[in-house]
C-alpha positions as CSV (number, residue, x, y, z in Angstrom):
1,X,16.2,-7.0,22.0
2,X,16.7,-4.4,19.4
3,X,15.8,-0.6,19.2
4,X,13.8,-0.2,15.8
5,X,12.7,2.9,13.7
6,X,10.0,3.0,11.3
7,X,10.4,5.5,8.9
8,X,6.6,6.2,6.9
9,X,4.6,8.8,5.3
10,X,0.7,9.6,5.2
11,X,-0.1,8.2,2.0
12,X,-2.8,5.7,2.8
13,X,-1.6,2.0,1.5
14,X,1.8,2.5,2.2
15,X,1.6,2.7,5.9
16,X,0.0,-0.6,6.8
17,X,2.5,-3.2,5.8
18,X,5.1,-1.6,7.5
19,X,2.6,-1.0,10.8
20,X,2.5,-4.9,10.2
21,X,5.4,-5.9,10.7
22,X,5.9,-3.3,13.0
23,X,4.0,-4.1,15.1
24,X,4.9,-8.5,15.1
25,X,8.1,-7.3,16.4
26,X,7.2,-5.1,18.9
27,X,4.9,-8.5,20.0
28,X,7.9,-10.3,20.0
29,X,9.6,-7.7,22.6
30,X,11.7,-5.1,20.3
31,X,11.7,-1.7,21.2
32,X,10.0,-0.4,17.8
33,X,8.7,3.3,17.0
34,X,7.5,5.4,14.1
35,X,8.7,8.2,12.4
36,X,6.0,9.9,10.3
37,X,3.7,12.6,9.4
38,X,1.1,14.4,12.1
39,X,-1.5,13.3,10.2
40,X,-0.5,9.5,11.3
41,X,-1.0,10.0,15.0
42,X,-4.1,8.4,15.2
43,X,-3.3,5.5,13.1
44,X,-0.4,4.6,14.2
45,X,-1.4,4.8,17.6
46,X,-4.5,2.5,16.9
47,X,-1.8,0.1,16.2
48,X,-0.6,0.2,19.3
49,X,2.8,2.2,18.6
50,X,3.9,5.0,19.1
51,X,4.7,8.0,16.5
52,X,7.3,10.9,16.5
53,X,5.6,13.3,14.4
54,X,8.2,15.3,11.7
55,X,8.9,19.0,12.6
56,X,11.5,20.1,9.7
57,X,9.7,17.7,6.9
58,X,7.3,19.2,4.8
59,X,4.1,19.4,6.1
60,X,1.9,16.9,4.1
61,X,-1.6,15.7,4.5
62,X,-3.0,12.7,2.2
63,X,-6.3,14.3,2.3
64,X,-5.3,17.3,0.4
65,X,-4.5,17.4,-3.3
66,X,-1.0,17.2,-4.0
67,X,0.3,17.7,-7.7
68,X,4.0,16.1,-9.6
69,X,6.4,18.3,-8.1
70,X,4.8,18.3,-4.4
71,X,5.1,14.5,-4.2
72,X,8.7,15.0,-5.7
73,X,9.6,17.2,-2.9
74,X,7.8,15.0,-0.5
75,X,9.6,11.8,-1.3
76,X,12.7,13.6,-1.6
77,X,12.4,16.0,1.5
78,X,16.1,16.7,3.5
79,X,13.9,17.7,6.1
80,X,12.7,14.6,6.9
81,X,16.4,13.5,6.7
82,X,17.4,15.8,9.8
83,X,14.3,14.8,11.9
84,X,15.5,11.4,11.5
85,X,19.4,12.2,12.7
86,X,17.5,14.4,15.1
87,X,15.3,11.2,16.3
88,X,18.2,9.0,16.4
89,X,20.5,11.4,18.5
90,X,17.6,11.5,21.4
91,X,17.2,7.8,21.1
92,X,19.4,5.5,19.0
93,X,18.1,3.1,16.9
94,X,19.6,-0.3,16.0
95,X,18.1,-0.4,12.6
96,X,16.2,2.0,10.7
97,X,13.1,0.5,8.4
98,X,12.2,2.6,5.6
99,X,8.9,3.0,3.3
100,X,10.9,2.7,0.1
101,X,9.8,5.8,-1.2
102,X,11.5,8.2,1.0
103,X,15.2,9.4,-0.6
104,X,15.3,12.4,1.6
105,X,15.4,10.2,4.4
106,X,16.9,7.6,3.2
107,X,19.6,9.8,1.8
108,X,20.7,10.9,5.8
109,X,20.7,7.5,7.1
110,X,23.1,6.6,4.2
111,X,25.5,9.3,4.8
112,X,25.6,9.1,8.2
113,X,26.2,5.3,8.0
114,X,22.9,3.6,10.0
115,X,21.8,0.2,9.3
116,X,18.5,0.5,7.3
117,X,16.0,-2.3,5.8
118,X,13.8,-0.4,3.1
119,X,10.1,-1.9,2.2
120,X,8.4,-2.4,-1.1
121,X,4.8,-1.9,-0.8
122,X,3.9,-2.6,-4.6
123,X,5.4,-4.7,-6.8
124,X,8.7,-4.3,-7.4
125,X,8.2,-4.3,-11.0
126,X,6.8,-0.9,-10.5
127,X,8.9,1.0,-8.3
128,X,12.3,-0.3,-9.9
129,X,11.2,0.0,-13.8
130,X,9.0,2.6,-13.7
131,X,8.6,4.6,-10.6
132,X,12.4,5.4,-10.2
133,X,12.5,5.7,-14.0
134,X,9.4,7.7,-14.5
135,X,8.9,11.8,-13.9
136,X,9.3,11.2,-9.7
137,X,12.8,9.0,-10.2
138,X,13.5,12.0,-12.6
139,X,13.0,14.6,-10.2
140,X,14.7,12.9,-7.5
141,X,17.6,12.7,-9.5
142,X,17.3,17.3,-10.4
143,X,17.1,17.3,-6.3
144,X,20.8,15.7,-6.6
145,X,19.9,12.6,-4.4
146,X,21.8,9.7,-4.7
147,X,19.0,7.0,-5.3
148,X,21.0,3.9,-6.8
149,X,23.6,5.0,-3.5
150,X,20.7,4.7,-1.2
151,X,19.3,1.2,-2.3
152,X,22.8,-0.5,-2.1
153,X,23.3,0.6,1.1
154,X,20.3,-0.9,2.6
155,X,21.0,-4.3,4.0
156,X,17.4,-5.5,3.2
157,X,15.2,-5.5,0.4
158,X,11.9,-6.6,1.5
159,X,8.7,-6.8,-0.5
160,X,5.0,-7.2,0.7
161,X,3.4,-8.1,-2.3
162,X,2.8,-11.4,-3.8
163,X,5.3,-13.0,-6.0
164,X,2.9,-14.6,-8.5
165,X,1.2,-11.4,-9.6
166,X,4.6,-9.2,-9.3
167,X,6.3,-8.8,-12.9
168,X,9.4,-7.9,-11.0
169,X,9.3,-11.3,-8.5
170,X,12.4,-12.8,-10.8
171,X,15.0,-10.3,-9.8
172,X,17.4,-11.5,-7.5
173,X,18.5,-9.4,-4.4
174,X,15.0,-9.0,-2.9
175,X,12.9,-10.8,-0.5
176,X,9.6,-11.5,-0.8
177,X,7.3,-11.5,2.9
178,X,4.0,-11.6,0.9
179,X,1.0,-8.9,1.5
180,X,0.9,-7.8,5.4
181,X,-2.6,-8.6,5.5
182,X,-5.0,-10.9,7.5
183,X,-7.9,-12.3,6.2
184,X,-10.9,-15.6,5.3
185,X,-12.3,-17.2,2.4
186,X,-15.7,-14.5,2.2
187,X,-18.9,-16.5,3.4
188,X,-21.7,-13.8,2.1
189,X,-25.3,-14.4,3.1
190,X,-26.3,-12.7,-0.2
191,X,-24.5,-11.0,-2.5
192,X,-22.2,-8.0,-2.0
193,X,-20.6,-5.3,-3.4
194,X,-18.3,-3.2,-1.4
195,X,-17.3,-0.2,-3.6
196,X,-14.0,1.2,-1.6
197,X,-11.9,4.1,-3.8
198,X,-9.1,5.2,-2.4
199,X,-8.3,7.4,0.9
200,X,-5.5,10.0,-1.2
201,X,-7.1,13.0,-2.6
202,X,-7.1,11.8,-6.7
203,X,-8.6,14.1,-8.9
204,X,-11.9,13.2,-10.3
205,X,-12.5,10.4,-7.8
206,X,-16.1,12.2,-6.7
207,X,-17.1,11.7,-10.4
208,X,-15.5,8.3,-10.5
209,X,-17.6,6.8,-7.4
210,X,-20.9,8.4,-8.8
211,X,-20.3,6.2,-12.0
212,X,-19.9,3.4,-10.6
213,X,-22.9,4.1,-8.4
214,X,-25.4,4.6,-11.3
215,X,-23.7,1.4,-12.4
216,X,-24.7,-1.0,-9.4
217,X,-28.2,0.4,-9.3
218,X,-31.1,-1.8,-9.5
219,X,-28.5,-4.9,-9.3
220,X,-29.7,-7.9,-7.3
221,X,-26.9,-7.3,-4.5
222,X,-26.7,-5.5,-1.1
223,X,-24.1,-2.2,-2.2
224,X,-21.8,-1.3,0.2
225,X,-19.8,1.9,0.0
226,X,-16.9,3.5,2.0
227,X,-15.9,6.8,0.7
228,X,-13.2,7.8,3.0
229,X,-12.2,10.6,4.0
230,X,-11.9,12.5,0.7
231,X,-15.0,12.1,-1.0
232,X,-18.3,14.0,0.5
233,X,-21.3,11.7,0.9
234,X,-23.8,14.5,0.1
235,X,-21.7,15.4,-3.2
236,X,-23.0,11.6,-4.4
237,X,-26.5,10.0,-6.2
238,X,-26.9,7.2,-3.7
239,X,-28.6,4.4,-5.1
240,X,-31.8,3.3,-3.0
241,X,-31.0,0.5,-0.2
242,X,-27.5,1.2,-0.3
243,X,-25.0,1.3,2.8
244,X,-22.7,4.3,3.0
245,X,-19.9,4.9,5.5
246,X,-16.9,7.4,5.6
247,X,-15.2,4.3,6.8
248,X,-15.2,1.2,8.2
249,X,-12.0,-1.6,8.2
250,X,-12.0,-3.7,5.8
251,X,-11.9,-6.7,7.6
252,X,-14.8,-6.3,9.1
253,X,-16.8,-5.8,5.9
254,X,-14.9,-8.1,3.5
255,X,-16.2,-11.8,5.1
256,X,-19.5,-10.7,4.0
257,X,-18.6,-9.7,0.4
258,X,-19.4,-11.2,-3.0
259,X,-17.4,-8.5,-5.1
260,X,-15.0,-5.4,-4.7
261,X,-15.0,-2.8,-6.9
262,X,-12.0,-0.5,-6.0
263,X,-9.0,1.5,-7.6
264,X,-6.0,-0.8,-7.4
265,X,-5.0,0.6,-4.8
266,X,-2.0,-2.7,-3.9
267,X,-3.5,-2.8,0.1
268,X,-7.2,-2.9,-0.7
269,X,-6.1,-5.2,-3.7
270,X,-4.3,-8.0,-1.5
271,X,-6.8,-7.7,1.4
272,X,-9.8,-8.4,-1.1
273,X,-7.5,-11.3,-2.5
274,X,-7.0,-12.3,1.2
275,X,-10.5,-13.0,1.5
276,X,-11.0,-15.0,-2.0
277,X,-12.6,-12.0,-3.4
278,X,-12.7,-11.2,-7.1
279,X,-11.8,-7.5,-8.1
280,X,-12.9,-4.6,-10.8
281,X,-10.6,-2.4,-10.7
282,X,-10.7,1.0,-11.8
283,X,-7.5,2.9,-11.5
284,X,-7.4,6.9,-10.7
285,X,-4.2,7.4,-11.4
286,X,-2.6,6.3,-14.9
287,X,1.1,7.0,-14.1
288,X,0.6,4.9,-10.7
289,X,1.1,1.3,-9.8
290,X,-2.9,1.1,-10.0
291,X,-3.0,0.1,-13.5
292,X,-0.1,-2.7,-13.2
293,X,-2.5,-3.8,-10.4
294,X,-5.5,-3.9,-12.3
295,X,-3.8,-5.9,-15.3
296,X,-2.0,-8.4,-13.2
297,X,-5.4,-9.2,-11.5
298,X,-6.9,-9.4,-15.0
299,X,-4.3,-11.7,-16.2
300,X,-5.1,-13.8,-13.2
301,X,-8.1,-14.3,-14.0
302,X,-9.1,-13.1,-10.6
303,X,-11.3,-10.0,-11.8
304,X,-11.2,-7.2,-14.6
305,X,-9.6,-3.5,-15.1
306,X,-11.3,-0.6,-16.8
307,X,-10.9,2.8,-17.3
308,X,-12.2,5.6,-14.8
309,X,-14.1,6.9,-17.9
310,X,-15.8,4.1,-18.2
311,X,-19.5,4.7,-18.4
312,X,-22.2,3.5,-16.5
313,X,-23.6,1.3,-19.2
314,X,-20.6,-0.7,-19.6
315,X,-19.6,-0.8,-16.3
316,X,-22.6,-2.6,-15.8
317,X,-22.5,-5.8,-17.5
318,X,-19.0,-6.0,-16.5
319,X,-20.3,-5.9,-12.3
320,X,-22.7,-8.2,-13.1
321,X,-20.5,-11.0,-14.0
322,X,-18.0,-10.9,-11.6
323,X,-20.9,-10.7,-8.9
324,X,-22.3,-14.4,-10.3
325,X,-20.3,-17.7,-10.2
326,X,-17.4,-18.5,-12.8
327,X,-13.9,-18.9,-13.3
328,X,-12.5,-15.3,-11.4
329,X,-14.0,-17.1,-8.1
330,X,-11.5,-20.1,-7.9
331,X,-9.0,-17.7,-9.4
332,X,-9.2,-15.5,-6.6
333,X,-9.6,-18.1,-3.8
334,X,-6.2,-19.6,-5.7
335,X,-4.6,-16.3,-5.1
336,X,-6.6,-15.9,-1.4
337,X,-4.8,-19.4,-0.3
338,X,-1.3,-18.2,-1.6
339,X,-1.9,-14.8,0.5
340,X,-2.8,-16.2,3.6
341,X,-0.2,-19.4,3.8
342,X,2.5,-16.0,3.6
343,X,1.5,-14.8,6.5
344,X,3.2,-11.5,5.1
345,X,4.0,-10.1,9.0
346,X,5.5,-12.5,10.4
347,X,7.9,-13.3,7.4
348,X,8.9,-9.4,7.3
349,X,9.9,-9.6,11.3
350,X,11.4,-12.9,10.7
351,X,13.9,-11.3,8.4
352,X,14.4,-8.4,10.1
353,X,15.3,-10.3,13.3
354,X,17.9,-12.3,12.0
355,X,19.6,-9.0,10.6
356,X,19.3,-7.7,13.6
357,X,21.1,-11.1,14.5
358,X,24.0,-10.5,12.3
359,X,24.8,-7.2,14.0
360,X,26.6,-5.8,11.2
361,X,26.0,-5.7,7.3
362,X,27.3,-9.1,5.6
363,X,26.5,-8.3,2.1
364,X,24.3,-6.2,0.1
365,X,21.8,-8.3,-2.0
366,X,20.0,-5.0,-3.4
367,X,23.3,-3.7,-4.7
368,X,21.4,-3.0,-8.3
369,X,18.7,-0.3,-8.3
370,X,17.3,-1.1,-11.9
């Protein structure tokens, strides 16, 4: 059995798929253990792992707000680098797994010649065309880091995303696992909305949640809302009759759901698809993958994207018919059968145990990085 490192940062959707498949080979007897922020003690523990918390990195909380050149130096942080040399000296690692965001790290493994797998949890049209060539891949590249270096040195390109929706699916070197997500076709005794925004600190998301608040009011549905951790409950308008929690797990909530109305967020996105659910989504974040999100559910037929100024009045309408019956249900339960037949987990340990296998690097299939 191999020795496995996990290499993560608190920013909400990123962490579970690689807590997924994490965890499936742990199950299957590896030796597997996280690398990641303080902040991630508690969830990572929940999973039944166990965390090494960063002490040169950055200090960095999802919770707080966090502007261009913060997340710059977050995804490119050296510090996090040398805690991971610093990890690996006290207990060697066989293979390294990365969140695909993190050149700082990524950058030390490469130079000091560890075997590292890197995962994708967006689409990959995203984070090659215009994550690495937007203002982040920009700044990485002012912070002198090597990031076409870094992807062709990882043996593994693995993506937890769904190839259908992905632009990117048709580029060769990658390997698709699916979402890392569980879930069943939604049996609601009435009809449900679950409102869920994201758990990253986005400005204007308090105003955001409101609207679609006033929005769902007086609609003949049970409203369900999660605000996480960011947004205060007593900051809101609550609509009478509705249910609000700081948080409760998705899967809990979703087998009784008619509709979600969330942000694009691409983890709430695929568990909501999971469970056959059609989607409005309402990105916070235009230079995100949220949008993409939103438009390939859209072009599904699966749901609908609008803007976060959208307005009350024509949000409305919009809830309304994706809350009855019509062509966005079998489009999502289409898309709900693809996701589940995946089984995203197991795929991503299946192909990082036969690499582990090979005991050395045979090729590089990722060599390109645009």
């Amino acid at each position: 059995m191999a020795n496995l490192l996990f290499v993560t940062w608190d920013g909400g959707g990123n962490v579970p798929p690689l807590l997924g498949i994490a965890v499936e080979l742990q199950r299957r007897g590896h030796s597997v253990r996280v690398l990641g922020h303080p902040a991630q003690e508690e969830e990572v523990r929940r999973a039944g792992l166990r965390l090494t918390s960063y002490t040169s990195a950055r200090p960095f909380r999802g919770t707080d707000p966090h502007s261009p050149p913060e997340m710059i130096a977050t995804f490119g942080d050296r510090g996090m680098g040398r805690d991971l040399l610093a990890e690996v000296q006290r207990e060697p690692a066989d293979l390294v797994v990365f969140d695909c965001l993190l050149f700082g790290a990524m950058e030390a493994a490469r130079d000091a010649g560890l075997r590292y797998v890197i995962v994708e949890h967006l689409f990959d049209a995203y984070y090659r065309k215009r994550w690495l060539r937007g203002p982040i891949g920009i700044g990485l590249g002012l912070k002198r880091l090597g990031v076409k270096k870094s992807l062709a040195a990882a043996e593994l390109a693995l993506v937890a995303s769904l190839p259908e929706l992905d632009p990117g699916s048709g580029r060769a070197g990658l390997s698709y696992t699916g979402p890392v997500v569980t879930g069943v076709p939604a049996s609601p005794d009435r009809p449900t909305i679950l409102v869920s925004l994201s758990t990253f600190n986005f400005p204007g998301m308090t105003e955001v949640l409101q609207r679609i608040l006033d929005a769902c009011e007086g609609l003949p549905a049970r409203l369900v809302v999660t605000t996480g951790p960011v947004i205060e409950p007593a900051d809101l308008r609550i609509p009478a009759g509705a249910e609000v929690h700081r948080f409760v797990p998705h899967a809990e909530l979703m087998p009784q759901v008619s509709l979600v109305i969330g942000h694009g967020g691409h983890a709430t996105t695929m568990i909501a698809l999971a469970h056959d659910l059609p989607l409005l989504v309402v990105p916070m974040h235009p230079m995100l993958d949220q949008p993409m999100v939103g438009a390939a559910v859209e072009a599904a037929g699966a749901g609908r994207s609008l803007s976060k100024d959208t307005q009350p009045g024509q949000l409305r309408p919009v809830i309304a018919e994706l809350l009855g019956d019509g062509p966005h249900r079998a489009a999502a339960a289409r898309l709900g059968a693809s996701i589940r037949s995946r089984k995203g987990a197991q795929v991503g340990a299946d192909l990082i145990d036969g690499l582990v296998a090979q005991g050395s690097a045979k090729s590089r299939p990722n060599a390109s990085a645009t």
